[in-house]
N, C-alpha and C positions, 0 to 999 in steps of 0.2 A: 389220583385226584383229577390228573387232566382227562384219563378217559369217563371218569364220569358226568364233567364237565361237558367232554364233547358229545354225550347223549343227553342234556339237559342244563339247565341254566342253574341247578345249584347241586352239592357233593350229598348230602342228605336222601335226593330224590325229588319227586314232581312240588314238594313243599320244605319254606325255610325251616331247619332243625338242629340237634345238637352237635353234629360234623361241619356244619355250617358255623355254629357259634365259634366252637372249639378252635377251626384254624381260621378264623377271623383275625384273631389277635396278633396271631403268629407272623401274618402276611403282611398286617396292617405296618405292625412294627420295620418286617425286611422291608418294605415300601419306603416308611420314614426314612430308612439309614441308606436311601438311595439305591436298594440293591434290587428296584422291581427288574433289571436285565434278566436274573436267575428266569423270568417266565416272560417277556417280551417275546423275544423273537420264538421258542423254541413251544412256548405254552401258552401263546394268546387269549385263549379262554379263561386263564386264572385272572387277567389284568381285568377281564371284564368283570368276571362274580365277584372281585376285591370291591372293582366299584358299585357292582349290586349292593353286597353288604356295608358297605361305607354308607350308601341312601338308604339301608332300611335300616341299620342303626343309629341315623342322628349321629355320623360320625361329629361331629363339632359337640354335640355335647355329651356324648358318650364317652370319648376320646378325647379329642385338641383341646378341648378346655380345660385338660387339667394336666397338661403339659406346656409351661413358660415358651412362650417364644424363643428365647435365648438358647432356652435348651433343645426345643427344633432345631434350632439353624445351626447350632452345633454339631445334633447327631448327620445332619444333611450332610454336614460338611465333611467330617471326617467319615462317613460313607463314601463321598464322593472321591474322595484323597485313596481309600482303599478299595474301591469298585475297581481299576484294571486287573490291579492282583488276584481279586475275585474271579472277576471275570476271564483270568486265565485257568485258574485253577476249576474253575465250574466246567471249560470247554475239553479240557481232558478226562472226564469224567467217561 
């Protein structure tokens, strides 16, 4: 995914498509539970197509509107609570 990120602004090719769609959901979700570090520092390009596809999806009404606030700031949080462990376990990889 990152390399074909780093030749192009989406995983599909030169147009948004069904690679695109498919790990939409996947990333959008690890983002909610706090864990976008998995691709900050080591895959920068995915933060960006996340937010490509977040604007070309209407994430707010595609997504966040049909998940309660409470239950955001929930998954935030116990992301946030298990993100070091993560984040160790992701660096020995």
């Amino acid at each position: 995914m990152s390399a074909d990120l780093n030749e192009g602004e989406r995983v599909s090719g030169p147009t948004f498509g069904l690679a695109d769609l498919a790990l939409a959901c996947y990333f959008d979700r690890i983002e909610r539970l706090s864990f976008a570090g998995l691709w900050e520092d080591a895959f920068p390009a995915v933060g960006t197509w996340l937010s490509m596809i977040q604007t070309r999806l209407n994430d707010t009404t595609a997504v966040s509107d049909f998940i309660r606030e409470s239950i955001a700031q929930a998954q935030r949080a116990s992301g946030e609570v298990h993100w070091p462990e993560l984040r160790g376990l992701w660096s020995n990889i």
